[in-house]
C-alpha positions as CSV (number, residue, x, y, z in Angstrom):
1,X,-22.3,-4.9,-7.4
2,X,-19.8,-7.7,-7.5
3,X,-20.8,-10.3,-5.0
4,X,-18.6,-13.5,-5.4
5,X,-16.7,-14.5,-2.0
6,X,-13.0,-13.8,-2.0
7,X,-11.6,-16.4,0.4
8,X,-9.9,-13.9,3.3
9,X,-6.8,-16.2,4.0
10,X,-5.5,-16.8,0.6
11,X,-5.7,-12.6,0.0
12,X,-4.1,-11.5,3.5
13,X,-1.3,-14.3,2.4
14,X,-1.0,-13.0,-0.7
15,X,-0.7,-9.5,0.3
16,X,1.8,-10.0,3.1
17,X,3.7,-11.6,0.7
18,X,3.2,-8.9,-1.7
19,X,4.4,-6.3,1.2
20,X,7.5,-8.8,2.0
21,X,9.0,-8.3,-1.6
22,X,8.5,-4.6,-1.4
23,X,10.4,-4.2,1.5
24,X,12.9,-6.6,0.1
25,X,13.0,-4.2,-3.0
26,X,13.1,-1.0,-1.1
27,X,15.5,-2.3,1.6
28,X,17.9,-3.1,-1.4
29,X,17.5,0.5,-2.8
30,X,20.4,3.7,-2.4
31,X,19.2,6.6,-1.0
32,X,19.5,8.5,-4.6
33,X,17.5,5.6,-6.4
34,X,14.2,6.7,-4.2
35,X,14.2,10.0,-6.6
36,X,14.1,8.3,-9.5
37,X,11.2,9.4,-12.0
38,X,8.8,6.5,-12.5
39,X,6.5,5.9,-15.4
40,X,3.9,7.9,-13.6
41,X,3.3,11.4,-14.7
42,X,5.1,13.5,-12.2
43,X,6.4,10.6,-9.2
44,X,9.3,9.3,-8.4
45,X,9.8,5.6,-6.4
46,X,9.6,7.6,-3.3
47,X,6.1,9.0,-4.5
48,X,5.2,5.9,-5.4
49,X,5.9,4.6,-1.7
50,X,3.8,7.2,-0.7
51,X,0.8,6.3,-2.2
52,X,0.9,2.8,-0.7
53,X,1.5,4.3,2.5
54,X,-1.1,6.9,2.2
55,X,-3.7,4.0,0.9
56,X,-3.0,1.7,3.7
57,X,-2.9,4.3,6.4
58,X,-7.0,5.4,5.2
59,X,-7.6,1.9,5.1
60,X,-6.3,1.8,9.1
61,X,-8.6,4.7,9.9
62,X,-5.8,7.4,9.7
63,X,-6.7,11.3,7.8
64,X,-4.9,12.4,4.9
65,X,-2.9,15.3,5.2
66,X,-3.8,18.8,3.9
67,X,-1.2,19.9,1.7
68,X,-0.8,23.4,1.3
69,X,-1.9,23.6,-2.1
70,X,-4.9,22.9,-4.4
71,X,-3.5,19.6,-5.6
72,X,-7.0,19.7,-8.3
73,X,-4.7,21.8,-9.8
74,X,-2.1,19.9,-11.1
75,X,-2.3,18.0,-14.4
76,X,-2.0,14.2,-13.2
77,X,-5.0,14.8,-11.0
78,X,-8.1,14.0,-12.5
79,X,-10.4,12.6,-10.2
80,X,-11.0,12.3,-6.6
81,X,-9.1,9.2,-6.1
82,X,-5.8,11.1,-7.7
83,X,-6.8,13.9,-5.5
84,X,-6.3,12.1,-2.6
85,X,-3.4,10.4,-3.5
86,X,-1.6,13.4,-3.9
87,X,-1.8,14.7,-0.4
88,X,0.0,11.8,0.8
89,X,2.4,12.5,-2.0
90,X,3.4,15.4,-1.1
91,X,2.8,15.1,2.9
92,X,5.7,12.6,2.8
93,X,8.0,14.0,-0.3
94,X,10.3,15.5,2.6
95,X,11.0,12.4,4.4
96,X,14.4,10.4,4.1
97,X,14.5,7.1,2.4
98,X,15.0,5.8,5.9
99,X,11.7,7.3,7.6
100,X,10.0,6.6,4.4
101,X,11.2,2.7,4.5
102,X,10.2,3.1,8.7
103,X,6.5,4.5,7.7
104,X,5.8,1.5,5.0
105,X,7.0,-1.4,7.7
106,X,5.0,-0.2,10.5
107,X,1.3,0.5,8.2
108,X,2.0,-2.6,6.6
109,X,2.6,-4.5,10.0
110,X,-0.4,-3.1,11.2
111,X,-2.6,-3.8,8.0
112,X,-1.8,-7.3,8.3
113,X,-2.5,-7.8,11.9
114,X,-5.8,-5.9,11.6
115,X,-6.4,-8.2,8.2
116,X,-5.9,-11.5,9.9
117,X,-8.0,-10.8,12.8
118,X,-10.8,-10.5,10.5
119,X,-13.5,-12.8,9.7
120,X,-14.5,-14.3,6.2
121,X,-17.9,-12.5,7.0
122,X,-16.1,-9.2,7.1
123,X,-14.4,-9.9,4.0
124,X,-18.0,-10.7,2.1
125,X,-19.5,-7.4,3.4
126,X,-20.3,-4.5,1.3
127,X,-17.9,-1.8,0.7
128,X,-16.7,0.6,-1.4
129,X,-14.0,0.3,-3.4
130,X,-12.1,2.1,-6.5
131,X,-14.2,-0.2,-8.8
132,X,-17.7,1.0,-6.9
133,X,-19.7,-0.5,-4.7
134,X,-18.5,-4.4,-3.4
135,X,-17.3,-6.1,-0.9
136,X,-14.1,-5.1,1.5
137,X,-12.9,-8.4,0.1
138,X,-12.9,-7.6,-3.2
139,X,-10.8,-4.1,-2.2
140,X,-8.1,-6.5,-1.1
141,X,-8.1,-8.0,-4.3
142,X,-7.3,-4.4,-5.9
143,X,-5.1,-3.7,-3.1
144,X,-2.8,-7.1,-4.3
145,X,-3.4,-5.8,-8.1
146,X,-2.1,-1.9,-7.2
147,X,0.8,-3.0,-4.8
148,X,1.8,-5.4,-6.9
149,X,1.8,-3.1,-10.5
150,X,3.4,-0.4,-7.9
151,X,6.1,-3.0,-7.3
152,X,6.9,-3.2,-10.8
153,X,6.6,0.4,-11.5
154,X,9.5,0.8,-9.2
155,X,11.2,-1.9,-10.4
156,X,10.9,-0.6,-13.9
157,X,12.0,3.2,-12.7
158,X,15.9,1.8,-10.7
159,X,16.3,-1.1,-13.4
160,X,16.0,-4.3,-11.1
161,X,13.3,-6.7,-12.3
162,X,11.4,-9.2,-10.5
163,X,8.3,-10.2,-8.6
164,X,6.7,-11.2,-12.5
165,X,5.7,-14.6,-11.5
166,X,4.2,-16.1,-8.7
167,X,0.9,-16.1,-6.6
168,X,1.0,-11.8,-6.7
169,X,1.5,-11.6,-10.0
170,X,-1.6,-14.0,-10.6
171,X,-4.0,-12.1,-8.2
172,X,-2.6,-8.7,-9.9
173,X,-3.4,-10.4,-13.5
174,X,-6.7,-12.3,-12.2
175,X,-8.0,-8.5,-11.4
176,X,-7.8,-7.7,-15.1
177,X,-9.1,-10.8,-16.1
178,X,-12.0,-9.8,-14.3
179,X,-12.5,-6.6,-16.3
180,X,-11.8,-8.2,-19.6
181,X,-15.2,-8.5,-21.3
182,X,-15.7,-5.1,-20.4
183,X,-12.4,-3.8,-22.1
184,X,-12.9,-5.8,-25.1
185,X,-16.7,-5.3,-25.7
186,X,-17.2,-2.0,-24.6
187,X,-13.5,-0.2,-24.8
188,X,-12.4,-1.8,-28.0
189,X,-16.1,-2.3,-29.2
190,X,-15.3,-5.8,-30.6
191,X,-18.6,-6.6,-32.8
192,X,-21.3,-9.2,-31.7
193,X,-20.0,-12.6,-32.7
194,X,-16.7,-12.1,-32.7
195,X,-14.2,-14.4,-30.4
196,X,-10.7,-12.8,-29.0
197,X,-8.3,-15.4,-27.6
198,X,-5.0,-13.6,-26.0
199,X,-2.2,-15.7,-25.2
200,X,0.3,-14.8,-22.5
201,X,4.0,-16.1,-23.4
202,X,5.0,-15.7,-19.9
203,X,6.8,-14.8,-16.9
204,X,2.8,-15.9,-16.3
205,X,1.6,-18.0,-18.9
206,X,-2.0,-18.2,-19.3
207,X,-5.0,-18.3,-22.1
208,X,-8.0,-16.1,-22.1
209,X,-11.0,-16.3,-24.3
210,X,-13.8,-13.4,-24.6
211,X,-16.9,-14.2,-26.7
212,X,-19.7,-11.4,-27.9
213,X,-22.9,-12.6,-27.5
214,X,-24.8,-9.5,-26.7
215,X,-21.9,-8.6,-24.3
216,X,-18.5,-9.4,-24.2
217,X,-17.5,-11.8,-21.6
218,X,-14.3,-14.2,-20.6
219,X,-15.1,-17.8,-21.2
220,X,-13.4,-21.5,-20.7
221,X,-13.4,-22.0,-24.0
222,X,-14.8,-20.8,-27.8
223,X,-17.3,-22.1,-29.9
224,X,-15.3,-21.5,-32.8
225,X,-12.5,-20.2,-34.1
226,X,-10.8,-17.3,-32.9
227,X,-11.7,-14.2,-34.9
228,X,-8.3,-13.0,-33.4
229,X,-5.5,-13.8,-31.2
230,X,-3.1,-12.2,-29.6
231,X,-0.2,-13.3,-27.9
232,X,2.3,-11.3,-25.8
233,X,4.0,-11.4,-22.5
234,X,1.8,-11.1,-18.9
235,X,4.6,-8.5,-18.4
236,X,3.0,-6.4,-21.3
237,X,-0.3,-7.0,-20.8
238,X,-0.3,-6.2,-17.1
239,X,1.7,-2.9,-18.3
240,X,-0.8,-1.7,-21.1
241,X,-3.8,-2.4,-18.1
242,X,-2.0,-0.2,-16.4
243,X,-1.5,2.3,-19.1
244,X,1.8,2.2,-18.0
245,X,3.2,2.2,-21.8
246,X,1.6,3.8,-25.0
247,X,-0.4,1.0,-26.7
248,X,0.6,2.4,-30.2
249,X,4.6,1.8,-29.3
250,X,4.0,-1.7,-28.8
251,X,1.6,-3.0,-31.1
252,X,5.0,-4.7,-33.5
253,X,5.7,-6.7,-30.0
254,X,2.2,-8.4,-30.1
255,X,1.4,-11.3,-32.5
256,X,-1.8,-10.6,-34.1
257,X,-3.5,-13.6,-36.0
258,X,-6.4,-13.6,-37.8
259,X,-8.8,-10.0,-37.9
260,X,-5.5,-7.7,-37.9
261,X,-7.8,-4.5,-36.9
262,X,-9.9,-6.0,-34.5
263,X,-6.4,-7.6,-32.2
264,X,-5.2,-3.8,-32.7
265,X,-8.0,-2.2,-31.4
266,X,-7.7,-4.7,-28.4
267,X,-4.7,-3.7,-27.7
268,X,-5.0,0.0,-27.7
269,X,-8.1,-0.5,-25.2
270,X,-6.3,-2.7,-23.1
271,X,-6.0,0.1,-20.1
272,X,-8.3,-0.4,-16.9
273,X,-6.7,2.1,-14.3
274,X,-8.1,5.5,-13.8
């Protein structure tokens, strides 16, 4: 169980601000754009919307819809989470781009008054979340990292980038950080001893290291040489997290140095959503 404090200000910021460029982004959108297919298997932007809305709305106490079909069913849905996405999906797949842009202001007005009126304490108490059992602070955290990859998916779908830098798109890429020892070490099986650094070009330009000793885990800094490095944009690595793109279309647009398999491997076990 992940225990480490998330400071509650500096998240309900970040989120608000997060919330601020998707309506910016949605505001700017034609009615035909919101039924554009997105990289995710079987939604459009509007769908997309949807899930935020539906997420936000359980978060605020509200029931999901029953849909009027077995939603388990359908190919995309795999898991309870999906499942419950879906009913929201479809619940609001009728609505006009107008309601639909109505229905995200109003839950994510409410979400952040009910946010700021909360206490660090509440923040630090245990909860579940997507990623098991923490704290409800630590949901926010994955709450900035899904709004914020949602953002992008949309962005991606009606060809208007944006939103790739910036204190969002750091809390979106700090939440993989966080799972990076596990990704490397247990998803790519990198073998004891070996040290990964992965070097992001930009729009975010940051270093990572990941040293097996026993376990994988992100460090400051390596004892030795790199048994490989990567380097590639935060805009691809946030995108392969996400499994938004097939790892073995872009392996030519990472620079692998040093143990050729091992980077490759990386990069095809680079996905942490469900």
């Amino acid at each position: 169980m992940t225990t480490a404090t998330t400071d509650k200000d500096s998240i309900v910021r970040d989120l608000a601000t997060q919330w601020t460029s998707m309506d910016e982004l949605l505001s700017s959108l034609p009615d035909d754009a919101w039924s554009t297919p997105s990289a995710l298997p079987s939604w459009t932007v509007q769908d997309i919307v949807s899930h935020v809305i539906g997420t936000e709305s359980m978060l605020a106490g509200e029931q999901a819809p029953e849909p009027d079909i077995d939603v388990t069913s359908l190919p995309h849905v795999r898991n309870d989470i999906a499942a419950f996405n879906e009913h929201w999906v479809i619940a609001l797949r009728e609505l006009t781009p107008e309601r639909m842009l109505g229905r995200f202001r109003d839950i994510v007005s409410r979400r952040i008054e009910a946010l700021r009126a909360m206490s660090q304490e509440d923040f630090d108490a245990p909860s579940w979340t997507p990623a098991g059992q923490a704290t409800y602070g630590r949901f926010m955290r994955i709450r900035l990292f899904d709004c914020w990859l949602h953002e992008q998916d949309i962005r991606d779908a009606v060809g208007k980038p944006g939103n790739q830098d910036g204190p969002c798109a750091e809390g979106a890429l700090e939440e993989i950080v966080g799972a990076l020892g596990y990704l490397v070490g247990k998803r790519a099986g990198a073998p004891d001893g070996s040290r990964l650094t992965i070097e992001l070009t930009g729009p975010v330009s940051r270093t990572l290291h990941v040293a097996v000793d026993g376990r994988a885990s992100v460090v400051p800094e390596l004892s030795g040489p790199a048994t490989s490095t990567l380097r590639l944009s935060s805009d691809l690595f946030t995108r392969l997290a996400g499994g938004r793109v097939p790892p073995e279309n872009h392996l030519t647009d990472v620079d692998i140095q040093g143990d050729a398999e091992l980077g490759a491997q990386v990069v095809r076990n680079l996905r942490l959503t469900i």
